[in-house]
Backbone atoms as SQL, in Angstrom:
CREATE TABLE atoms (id INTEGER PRIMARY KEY, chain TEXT, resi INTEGER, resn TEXT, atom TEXT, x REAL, y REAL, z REAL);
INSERT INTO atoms VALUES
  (1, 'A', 1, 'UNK', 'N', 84.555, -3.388, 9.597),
  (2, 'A', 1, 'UNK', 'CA', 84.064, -4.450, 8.757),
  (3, 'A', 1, 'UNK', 'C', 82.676, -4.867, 9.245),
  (4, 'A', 2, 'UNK', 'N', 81.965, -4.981, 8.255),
  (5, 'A', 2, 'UNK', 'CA', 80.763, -4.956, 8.474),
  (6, 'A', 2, 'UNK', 'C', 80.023, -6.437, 8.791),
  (7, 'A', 3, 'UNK', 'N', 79.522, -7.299, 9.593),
  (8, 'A', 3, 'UNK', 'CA', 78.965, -8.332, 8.853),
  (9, 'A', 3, 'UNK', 'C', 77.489, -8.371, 9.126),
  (10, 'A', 4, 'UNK', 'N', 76.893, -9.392, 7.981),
  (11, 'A', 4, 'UNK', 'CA', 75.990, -9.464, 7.938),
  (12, 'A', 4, 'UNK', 'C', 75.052, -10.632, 8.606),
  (13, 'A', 5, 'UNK', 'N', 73.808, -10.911, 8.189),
  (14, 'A', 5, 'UNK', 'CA', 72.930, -11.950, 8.983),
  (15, 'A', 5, 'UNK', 'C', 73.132, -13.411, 7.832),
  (16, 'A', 6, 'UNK', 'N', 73.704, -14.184, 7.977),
  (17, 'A', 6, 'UNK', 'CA', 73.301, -15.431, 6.836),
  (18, 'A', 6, 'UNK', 'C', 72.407, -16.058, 6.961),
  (19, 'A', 7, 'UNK', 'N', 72.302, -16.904, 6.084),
  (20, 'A', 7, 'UNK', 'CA', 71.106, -17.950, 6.035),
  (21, 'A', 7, 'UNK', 'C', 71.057, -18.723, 7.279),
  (22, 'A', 8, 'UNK', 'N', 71.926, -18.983, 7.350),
  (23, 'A', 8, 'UNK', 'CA', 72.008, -19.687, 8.980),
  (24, 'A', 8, 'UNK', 'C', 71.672, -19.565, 10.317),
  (25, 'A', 9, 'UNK', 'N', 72.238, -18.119, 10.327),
  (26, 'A', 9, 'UNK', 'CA', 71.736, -17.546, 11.499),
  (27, 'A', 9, 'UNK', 'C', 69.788, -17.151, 11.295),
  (28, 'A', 10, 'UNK', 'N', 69.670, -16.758, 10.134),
  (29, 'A', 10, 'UNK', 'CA', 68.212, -16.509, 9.943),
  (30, 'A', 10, 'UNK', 'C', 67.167, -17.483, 9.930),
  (31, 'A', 11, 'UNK', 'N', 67.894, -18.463, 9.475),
  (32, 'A', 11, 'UNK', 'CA', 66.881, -20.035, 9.590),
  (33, 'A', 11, 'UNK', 'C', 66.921, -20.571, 11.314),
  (34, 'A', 12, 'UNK', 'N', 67.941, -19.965, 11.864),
  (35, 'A', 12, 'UNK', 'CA', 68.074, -20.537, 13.332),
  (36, 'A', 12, 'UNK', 'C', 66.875, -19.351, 14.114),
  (37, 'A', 13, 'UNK', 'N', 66.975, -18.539, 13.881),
  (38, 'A', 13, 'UNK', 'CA', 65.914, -17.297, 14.397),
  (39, 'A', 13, 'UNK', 'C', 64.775, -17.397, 13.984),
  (40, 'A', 14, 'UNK', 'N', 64.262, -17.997, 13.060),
  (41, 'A', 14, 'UNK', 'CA', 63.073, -17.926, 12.311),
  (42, 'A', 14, 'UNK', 'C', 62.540, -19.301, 12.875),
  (43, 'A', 15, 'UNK', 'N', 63.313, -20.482, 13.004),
  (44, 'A', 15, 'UNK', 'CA', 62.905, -21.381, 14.181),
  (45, 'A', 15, 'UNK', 'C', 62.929, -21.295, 15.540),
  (46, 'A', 16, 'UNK', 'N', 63.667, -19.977, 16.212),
  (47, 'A', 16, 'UNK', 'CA', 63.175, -20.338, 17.450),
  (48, 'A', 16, 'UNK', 'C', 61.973, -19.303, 17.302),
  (49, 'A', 17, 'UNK', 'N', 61.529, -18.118, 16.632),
  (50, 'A', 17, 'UNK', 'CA', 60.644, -17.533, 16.714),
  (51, 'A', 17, 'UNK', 'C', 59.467, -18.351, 16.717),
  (52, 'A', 18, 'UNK', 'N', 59.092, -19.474, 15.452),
  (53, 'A', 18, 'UNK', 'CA', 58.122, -20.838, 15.097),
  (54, 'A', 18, 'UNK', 'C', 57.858, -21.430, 16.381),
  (55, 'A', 19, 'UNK', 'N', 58.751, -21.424, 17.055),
  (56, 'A', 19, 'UNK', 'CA', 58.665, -22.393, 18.336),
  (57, 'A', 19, 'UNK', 'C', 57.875, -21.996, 19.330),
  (58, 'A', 20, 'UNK', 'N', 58.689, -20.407, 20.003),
  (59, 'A', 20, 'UNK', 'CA', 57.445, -19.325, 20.496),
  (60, 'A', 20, 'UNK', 'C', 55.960, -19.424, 20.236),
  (61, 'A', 21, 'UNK', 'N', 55.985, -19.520, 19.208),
  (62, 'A', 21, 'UNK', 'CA', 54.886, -19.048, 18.627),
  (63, 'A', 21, 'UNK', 'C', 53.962, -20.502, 18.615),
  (64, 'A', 22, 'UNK', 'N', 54.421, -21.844, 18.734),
  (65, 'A', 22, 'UNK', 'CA', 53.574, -22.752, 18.528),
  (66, 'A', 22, 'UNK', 'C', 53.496, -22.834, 20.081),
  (67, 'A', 23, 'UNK', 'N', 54.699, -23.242, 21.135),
  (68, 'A', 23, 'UNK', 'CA', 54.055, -22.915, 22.727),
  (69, 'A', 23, 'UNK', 'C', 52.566, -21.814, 23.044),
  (70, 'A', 24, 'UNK', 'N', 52.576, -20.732, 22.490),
  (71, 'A', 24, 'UNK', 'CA', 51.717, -19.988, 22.868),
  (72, 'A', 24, 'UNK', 'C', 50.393, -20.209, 22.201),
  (73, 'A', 25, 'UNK', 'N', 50.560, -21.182, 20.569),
  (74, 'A', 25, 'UNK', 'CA', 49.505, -21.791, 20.263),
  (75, 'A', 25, 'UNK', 'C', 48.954, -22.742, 21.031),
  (76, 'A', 26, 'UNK', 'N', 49.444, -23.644, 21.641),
  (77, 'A', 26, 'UNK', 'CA', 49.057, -24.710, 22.371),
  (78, 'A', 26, 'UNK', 'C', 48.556, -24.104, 23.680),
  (79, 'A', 27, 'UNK', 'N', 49.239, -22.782, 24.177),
  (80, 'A', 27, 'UNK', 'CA', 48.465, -22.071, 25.598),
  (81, 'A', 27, 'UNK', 'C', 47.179, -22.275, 24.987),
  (82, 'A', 28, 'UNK', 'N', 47.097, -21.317, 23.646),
  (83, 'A', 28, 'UNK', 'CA', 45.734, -20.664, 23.483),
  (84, 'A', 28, 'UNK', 'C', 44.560, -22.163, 23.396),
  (85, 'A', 29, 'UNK', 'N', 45.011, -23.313, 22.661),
  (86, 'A', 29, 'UNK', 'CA', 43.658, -24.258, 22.032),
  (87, 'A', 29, 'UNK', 'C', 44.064, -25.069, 23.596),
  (88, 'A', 30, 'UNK', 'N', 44.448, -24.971, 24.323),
  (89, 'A', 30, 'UNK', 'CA', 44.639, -26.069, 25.492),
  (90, 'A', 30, 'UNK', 'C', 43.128, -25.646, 26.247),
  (91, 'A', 31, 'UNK', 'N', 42.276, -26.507, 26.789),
  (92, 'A', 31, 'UNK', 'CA', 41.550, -25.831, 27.917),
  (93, 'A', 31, 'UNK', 'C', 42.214, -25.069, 28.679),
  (94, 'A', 32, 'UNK', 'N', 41.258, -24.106, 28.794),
  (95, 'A', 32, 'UNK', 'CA', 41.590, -23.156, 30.337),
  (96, 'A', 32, 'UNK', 'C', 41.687, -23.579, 31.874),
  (97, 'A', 33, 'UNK', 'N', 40.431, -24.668, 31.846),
  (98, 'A', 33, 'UNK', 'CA', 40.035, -24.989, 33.098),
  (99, 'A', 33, 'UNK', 'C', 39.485, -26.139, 32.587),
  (100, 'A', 34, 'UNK', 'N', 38.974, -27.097, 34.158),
  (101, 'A', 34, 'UNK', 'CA', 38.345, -28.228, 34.079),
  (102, 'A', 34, 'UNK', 'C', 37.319, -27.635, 34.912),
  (103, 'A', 35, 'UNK', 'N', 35.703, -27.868, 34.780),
  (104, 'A', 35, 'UNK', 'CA', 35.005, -27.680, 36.058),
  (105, 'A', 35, 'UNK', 'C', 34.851, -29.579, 36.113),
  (106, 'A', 36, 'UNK', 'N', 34.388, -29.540, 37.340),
  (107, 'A', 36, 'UNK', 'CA', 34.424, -31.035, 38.043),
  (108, 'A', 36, 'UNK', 'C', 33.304, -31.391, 38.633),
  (109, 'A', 37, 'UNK', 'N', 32.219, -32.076, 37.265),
  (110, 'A', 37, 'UNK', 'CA', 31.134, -32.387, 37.964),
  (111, 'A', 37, 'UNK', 'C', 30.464, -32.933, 39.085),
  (112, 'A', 38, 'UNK', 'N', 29.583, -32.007, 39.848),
  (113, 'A', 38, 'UNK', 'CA', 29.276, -32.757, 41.059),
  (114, 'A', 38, 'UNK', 'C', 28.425, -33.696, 41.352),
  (115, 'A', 39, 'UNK', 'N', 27.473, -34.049, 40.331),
  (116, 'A', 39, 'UNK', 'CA', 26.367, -34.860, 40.306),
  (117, 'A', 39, 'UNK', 'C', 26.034, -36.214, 41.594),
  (118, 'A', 40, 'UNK', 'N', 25.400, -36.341, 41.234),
  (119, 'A', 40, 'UNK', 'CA', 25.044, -37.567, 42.487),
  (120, 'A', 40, 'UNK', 'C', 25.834, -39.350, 41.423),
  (121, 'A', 41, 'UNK', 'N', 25.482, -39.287, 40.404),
  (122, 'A', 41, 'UNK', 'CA', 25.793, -39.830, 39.517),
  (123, 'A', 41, 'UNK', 'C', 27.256, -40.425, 39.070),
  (124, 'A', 42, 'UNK', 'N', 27.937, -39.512, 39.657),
  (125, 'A', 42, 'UNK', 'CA', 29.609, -39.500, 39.322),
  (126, 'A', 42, 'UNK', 'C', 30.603, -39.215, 38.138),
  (127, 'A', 43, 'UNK', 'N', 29.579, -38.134, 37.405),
  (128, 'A', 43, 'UNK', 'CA', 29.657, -37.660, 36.127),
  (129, 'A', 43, 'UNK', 'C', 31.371, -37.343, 36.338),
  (130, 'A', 44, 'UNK', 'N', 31.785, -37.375, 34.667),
  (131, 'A', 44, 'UNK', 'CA', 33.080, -37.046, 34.562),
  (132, 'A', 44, 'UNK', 'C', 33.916, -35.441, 34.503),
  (133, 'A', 45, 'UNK', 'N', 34.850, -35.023, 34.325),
  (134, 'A', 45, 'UNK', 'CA', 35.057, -33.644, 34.396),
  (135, 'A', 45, 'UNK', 'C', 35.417, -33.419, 33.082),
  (136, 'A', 46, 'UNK', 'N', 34.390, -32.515, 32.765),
  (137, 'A', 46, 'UNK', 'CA', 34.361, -31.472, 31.082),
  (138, 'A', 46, 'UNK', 'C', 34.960, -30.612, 31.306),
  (139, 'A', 47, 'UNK', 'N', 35.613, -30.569, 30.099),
  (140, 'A', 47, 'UNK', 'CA', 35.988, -29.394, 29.603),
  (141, 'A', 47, 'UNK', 'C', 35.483, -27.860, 29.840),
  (142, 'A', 48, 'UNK', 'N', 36.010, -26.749, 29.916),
  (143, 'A', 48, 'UNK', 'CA', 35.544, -25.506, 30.322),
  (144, 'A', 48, 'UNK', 'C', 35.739, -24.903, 29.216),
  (145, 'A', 49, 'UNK', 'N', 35.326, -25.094, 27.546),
  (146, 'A', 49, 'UNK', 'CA', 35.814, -24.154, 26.873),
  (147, 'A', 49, 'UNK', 'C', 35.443, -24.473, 25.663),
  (148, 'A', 50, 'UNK', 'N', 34.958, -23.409, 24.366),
  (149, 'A', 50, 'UNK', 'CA', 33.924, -23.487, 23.507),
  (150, 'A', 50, 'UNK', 'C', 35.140, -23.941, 22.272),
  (151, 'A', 51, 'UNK', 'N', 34.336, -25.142, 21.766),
  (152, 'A', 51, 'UNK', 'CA', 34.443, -26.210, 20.823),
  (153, 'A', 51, 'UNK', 'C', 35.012, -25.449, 19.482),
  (154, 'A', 52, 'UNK', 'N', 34.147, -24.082, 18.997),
  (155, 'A', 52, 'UNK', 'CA', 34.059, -23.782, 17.830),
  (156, 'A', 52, 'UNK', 'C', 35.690, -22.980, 18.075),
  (157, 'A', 53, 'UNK', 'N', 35.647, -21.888, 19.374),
  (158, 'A', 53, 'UNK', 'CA', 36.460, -21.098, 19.043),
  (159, 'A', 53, 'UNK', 'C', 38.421, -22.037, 19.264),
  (160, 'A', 54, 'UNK', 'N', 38.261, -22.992, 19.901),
  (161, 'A', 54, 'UNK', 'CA', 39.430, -23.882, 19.243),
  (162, 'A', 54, 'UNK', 'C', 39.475, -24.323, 18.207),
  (163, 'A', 55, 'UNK', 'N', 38.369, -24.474, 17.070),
  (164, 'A', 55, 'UNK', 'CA', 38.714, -25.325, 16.360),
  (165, 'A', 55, 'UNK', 'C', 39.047, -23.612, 15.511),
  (166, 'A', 56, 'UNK', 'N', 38.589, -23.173, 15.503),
  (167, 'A', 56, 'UNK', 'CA', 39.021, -21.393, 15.048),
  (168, 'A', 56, 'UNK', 'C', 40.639, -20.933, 15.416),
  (169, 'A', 57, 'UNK', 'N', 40.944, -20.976, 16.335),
  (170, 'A', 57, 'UNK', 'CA', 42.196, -20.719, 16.685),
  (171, 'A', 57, 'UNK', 'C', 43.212, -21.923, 16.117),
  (172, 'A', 58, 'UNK', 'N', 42.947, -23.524, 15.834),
  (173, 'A', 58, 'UNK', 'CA', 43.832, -24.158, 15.531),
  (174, 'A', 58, 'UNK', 'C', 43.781, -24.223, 13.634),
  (175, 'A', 59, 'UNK', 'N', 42.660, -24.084, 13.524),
  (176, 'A', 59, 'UNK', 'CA', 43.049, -23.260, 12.079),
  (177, 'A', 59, 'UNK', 'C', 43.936, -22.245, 11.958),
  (178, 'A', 60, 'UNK', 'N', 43.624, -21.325, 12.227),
  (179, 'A', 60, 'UNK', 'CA', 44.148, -19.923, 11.888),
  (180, 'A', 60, 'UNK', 'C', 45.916, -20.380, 12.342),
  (181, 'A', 61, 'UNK', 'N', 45.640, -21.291, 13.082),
  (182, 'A', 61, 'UNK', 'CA', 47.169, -21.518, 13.258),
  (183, 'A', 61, 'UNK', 'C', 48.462, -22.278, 12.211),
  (184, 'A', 62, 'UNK', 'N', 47.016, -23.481, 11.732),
  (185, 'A', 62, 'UNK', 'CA', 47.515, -24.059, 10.521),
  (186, 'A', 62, 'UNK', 'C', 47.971, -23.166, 9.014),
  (187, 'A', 63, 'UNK', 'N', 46.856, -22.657, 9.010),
  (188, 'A', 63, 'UNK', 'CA', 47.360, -21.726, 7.750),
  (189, 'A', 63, 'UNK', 'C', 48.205, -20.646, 7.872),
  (190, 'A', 64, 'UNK', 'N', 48.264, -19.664, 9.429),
  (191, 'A', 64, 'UNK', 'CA', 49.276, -18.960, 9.285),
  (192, 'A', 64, 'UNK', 'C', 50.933, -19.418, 9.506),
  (193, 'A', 65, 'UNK', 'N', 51.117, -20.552, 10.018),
  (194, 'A', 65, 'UNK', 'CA', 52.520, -21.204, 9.599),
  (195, 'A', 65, 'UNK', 'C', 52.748, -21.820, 8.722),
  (196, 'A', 66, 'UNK', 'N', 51.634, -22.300, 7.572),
  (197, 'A', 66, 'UNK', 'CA', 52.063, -22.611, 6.439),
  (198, 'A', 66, 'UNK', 'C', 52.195, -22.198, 5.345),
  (199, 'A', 67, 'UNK', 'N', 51.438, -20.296, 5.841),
  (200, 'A', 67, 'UNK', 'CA', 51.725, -19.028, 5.040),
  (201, 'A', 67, 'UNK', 'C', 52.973, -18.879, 5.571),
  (202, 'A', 68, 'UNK', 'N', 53.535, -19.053, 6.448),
  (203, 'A', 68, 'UNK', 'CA', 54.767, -17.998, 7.122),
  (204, 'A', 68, 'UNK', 'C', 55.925, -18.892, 6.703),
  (205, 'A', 69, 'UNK', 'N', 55.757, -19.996, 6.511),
  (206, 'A', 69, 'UNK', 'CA', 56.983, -21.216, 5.894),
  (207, 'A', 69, 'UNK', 'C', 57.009, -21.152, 4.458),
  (208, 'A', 70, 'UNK', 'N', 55.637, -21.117, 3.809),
  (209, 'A', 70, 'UNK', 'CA', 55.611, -20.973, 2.345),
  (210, 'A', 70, 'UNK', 'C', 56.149, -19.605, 1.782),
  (211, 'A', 71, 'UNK', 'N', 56.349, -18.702, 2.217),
  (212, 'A', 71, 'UNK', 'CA', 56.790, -17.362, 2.101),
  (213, 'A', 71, 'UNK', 'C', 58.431, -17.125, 2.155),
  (214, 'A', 72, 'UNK', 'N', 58.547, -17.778, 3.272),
  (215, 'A', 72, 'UNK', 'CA', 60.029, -18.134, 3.525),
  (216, 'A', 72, 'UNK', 'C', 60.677, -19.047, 2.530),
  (217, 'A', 73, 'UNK', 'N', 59.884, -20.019, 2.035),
  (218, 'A', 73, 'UNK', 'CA', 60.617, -20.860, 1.232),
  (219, 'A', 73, 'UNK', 'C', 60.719, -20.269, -0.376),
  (220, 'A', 74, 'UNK', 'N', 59.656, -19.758, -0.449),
  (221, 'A', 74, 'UNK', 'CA', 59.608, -19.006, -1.958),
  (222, 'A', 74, 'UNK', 'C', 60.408, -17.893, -1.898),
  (223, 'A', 75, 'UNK', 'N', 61.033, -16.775, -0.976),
  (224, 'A', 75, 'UNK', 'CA', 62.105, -16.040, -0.382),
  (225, 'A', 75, 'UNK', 'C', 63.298, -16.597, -1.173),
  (226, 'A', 76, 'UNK', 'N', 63.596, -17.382, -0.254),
  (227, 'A', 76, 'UNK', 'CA', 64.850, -18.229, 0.137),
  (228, 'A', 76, 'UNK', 'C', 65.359, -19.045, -1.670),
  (229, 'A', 77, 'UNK', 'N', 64.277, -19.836, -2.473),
  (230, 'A', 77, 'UNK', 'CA', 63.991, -19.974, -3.654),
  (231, 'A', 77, 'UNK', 'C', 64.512, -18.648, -4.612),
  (232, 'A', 78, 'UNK', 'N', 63.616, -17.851, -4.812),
  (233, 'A', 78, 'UNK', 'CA', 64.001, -16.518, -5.298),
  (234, 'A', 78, 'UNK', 'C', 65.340, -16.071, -5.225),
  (235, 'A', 79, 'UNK', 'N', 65.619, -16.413, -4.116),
  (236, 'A', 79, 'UNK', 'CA', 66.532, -15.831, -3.920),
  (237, 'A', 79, 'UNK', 'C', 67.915, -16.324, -4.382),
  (238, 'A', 80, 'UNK', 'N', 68.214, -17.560, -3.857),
  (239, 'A', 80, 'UNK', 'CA', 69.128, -18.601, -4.984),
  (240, 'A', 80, 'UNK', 'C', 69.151, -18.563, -6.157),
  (241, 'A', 81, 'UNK', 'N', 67.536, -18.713, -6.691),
  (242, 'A', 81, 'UNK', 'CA', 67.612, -18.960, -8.078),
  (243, 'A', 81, 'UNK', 'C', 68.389, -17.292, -9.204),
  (244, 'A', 82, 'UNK', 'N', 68.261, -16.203, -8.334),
  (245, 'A', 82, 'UNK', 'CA', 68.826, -15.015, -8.501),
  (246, 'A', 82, 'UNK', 'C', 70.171, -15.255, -9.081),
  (247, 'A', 83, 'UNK', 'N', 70.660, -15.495, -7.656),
  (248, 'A', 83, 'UNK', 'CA', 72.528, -15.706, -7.167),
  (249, 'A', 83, 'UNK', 'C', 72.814, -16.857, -8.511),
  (250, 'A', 84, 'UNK', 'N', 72.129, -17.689, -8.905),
  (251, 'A', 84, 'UNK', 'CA', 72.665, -18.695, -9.266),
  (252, 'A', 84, 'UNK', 'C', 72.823, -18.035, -11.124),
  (253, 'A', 85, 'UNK', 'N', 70.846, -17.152, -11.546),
  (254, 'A', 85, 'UNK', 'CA', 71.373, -16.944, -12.791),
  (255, 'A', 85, 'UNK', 'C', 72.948, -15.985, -12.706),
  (256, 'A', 86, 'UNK', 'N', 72.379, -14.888, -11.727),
  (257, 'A', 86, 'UNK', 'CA', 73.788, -14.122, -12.014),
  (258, 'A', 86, 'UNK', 'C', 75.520, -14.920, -12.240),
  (259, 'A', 87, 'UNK', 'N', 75.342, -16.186, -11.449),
  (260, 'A', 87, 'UNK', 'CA', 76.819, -16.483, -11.570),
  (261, 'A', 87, 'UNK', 'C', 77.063, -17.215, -13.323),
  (262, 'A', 88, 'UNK', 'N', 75.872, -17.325, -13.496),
  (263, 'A', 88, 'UNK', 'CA', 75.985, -18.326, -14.964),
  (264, 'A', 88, 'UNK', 'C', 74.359, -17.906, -15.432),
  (265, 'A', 89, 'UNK', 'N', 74.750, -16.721, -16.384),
  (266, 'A', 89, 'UNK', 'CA', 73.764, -16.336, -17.315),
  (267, 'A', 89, 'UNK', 'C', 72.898, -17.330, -18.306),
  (268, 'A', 90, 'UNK', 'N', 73.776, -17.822, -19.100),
  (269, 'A', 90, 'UNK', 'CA', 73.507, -19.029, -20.067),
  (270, 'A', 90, 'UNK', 'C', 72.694, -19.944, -19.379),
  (271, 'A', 91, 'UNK', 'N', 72.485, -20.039, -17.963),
  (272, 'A', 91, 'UNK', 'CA', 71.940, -20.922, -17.759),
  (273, 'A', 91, 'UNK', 'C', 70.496, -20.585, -16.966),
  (274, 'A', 92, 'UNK', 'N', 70.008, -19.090, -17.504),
  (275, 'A', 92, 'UNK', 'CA', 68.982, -18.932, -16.878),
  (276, 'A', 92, 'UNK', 'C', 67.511, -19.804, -17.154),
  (277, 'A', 93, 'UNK', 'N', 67.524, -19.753, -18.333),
  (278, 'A', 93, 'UNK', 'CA', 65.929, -20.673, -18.611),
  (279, 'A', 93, 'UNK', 'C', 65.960, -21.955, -17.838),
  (280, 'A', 94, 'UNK', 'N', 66.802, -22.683, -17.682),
  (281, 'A', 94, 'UNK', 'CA', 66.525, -23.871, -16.981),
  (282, 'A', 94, 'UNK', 'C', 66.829, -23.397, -15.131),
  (283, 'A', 95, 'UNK', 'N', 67.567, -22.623, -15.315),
  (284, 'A', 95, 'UNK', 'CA', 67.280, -22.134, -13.506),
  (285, 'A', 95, 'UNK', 'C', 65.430, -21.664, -13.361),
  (286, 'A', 96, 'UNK', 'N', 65.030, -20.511, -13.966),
  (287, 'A', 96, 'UNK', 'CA', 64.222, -19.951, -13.880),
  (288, 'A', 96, 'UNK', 'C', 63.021, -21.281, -14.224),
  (289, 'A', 97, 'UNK', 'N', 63.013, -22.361, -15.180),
  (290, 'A', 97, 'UNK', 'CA', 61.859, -23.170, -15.056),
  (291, 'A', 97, 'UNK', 'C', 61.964, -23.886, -13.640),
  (292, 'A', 98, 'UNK', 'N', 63.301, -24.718, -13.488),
  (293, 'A', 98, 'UNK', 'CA', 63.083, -25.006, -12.009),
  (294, 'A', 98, 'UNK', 'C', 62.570, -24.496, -10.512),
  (295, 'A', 99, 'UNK', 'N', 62.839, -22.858, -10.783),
  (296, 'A', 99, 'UNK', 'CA', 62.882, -22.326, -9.771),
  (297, 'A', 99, 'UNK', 'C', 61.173, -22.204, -9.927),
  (298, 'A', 100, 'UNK', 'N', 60.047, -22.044, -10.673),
  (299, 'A', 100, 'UNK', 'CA', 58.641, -21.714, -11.006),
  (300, 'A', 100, 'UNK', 'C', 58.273, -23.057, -10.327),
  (301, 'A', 101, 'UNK', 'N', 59.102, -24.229, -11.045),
  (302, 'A', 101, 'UNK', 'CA', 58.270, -25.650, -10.328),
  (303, 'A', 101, 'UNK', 'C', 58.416, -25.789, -9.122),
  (304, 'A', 102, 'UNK', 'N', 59.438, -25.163, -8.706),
  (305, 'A', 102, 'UNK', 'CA', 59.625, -24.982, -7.192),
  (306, 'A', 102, 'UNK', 'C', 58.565, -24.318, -6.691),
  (307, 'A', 103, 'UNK', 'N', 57.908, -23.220, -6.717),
  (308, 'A', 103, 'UNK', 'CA', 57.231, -22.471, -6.527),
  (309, 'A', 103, 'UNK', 'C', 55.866, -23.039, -6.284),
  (310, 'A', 104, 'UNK', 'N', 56.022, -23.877, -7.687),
  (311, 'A', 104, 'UNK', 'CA', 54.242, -24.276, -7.635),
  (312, 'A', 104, 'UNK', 'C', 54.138, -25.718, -6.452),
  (313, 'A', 105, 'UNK', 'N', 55.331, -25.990, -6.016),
  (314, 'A', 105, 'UNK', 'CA', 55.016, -27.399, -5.221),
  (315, 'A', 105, 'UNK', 'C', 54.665, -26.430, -3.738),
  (316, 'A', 106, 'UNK', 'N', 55.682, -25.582, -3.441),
  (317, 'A', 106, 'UNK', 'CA', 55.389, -24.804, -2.236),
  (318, 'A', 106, 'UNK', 'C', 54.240, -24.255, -2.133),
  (319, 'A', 107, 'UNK', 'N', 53.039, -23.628, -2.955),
  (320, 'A', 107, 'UNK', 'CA', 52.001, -22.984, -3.061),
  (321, 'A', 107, 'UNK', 'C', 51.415, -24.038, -2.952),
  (322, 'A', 108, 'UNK', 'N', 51.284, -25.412, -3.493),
  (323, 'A', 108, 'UNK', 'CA', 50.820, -26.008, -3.217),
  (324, 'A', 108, 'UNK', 'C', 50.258, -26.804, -1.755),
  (325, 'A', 109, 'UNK', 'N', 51.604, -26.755, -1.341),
  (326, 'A', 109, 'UNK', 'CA', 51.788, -27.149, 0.152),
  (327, 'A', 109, 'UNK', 'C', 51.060, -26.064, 1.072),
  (328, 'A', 110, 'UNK', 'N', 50.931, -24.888, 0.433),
  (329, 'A', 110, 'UNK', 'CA', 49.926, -23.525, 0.965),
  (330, 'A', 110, 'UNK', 'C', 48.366, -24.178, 1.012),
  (331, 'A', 111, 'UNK', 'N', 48.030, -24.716, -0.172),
  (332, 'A', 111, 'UNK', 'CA', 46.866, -24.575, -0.162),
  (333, 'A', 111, 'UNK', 'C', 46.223, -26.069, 0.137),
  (334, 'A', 112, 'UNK', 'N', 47.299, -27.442, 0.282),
  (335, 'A', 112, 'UNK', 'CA', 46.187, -27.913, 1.354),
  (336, 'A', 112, 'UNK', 'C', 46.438, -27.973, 2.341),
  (337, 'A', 113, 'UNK', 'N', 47.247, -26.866, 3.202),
  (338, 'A', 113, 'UNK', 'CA', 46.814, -26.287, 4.753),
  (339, 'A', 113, 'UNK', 'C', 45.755, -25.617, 4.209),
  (340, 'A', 114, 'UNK', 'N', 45.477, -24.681, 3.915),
  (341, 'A', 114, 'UNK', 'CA', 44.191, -24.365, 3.474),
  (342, 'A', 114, 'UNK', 'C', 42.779, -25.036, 3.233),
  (343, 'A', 115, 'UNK', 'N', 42.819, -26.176, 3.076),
  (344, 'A', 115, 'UNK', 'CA', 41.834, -26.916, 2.708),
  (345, 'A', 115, 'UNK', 'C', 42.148, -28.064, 4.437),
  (346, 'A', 116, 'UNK', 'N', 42.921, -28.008, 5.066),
  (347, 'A', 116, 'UNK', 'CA', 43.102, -28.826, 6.224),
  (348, 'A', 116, 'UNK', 'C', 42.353, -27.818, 7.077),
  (349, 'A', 117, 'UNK', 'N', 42.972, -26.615, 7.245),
  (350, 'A', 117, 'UNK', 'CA', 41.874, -25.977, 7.975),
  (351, 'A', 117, 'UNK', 'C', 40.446, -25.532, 7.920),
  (352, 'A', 118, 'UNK', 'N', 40.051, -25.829, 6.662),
  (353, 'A', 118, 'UNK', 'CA', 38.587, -25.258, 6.409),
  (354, 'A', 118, 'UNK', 'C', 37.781, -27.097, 6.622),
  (355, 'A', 119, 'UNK', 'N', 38.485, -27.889, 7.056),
  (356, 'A', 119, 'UNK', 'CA', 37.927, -29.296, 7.061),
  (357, 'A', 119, 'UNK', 'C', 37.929, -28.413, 8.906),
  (358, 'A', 120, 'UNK', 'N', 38.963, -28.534, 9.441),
  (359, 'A', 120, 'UNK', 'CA', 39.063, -28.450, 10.486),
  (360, 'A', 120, 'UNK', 'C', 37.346, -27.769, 11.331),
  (361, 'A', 121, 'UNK', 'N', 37.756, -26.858, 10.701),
  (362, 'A', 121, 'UNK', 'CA', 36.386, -26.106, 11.029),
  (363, 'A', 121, 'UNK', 'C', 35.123, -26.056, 10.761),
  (364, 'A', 122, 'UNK', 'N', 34.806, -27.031, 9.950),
  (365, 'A', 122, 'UNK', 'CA', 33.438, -27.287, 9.234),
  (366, 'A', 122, 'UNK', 'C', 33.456, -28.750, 9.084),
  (367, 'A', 123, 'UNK', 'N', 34.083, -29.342, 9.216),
  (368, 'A', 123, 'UNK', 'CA', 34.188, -30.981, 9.315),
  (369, 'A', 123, 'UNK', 'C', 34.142, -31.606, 10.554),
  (370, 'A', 124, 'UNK', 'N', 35.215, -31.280, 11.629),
  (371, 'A', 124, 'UNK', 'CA', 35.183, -32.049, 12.821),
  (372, 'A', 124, 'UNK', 'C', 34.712, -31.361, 13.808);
């Protein structure tokens, strides 16, 4: 007997993978180092690490988990809305409009990460 992967187990894997993956984001935009000014003055300790290419890496981070969630959710969508015409034919047009408005709120949610990260990087 065969079994398979459910939703459950796949939504539990697909979050700890997210998780991985945001620890190693935070390695990457964290400074590397502090150097520790020596001045006569008593200057403070800066940062060791270029402005642009964090704000580059925490983009690319924004939009690729809100590509990688929006994908999943339109999946997961699709995929119901499938199971659901098949169990009750008659009731496809109103599955299938819901399931489109579904669609367009999630794409939506795509594209202002999209517009969060292009502020990110050209704004602050």
């Amino acid at each position: 007997m065969k079994t398979y992967l459910n939703a459950n187990k796949a939504l539990l894997i697909i979050a700890a993978l997210l998780a991985v993956v945001l620890i190693f984001a935070v390695y990457i935009i964290a400074p590397s180092g502090i150097a520790l000014a020596d001045g006569e003055n008593g200057q403070s300790a800066q940062p060791v690490q270029n402005e642009k290419a964090s704000k580059a890496y925490s983009a690319a981070i924004v939009v690729g988990l809100a590509a990688f969630a929006g994908a999943l959710a339109m999946g997961i969508t699709i995929m119901k809305s499938n199971e659901g015409i098949a169990r009750q034919p008659e009731a496809a047009g109103k599955i299938r409009t819901n399931m489109m408005l579904g669609l367009v709120f999630i794409e939506t949610v795509i594209i202002y990460a999209l517009v969060v990260a292009i502020l990110i990087i050209f704004v602050l």
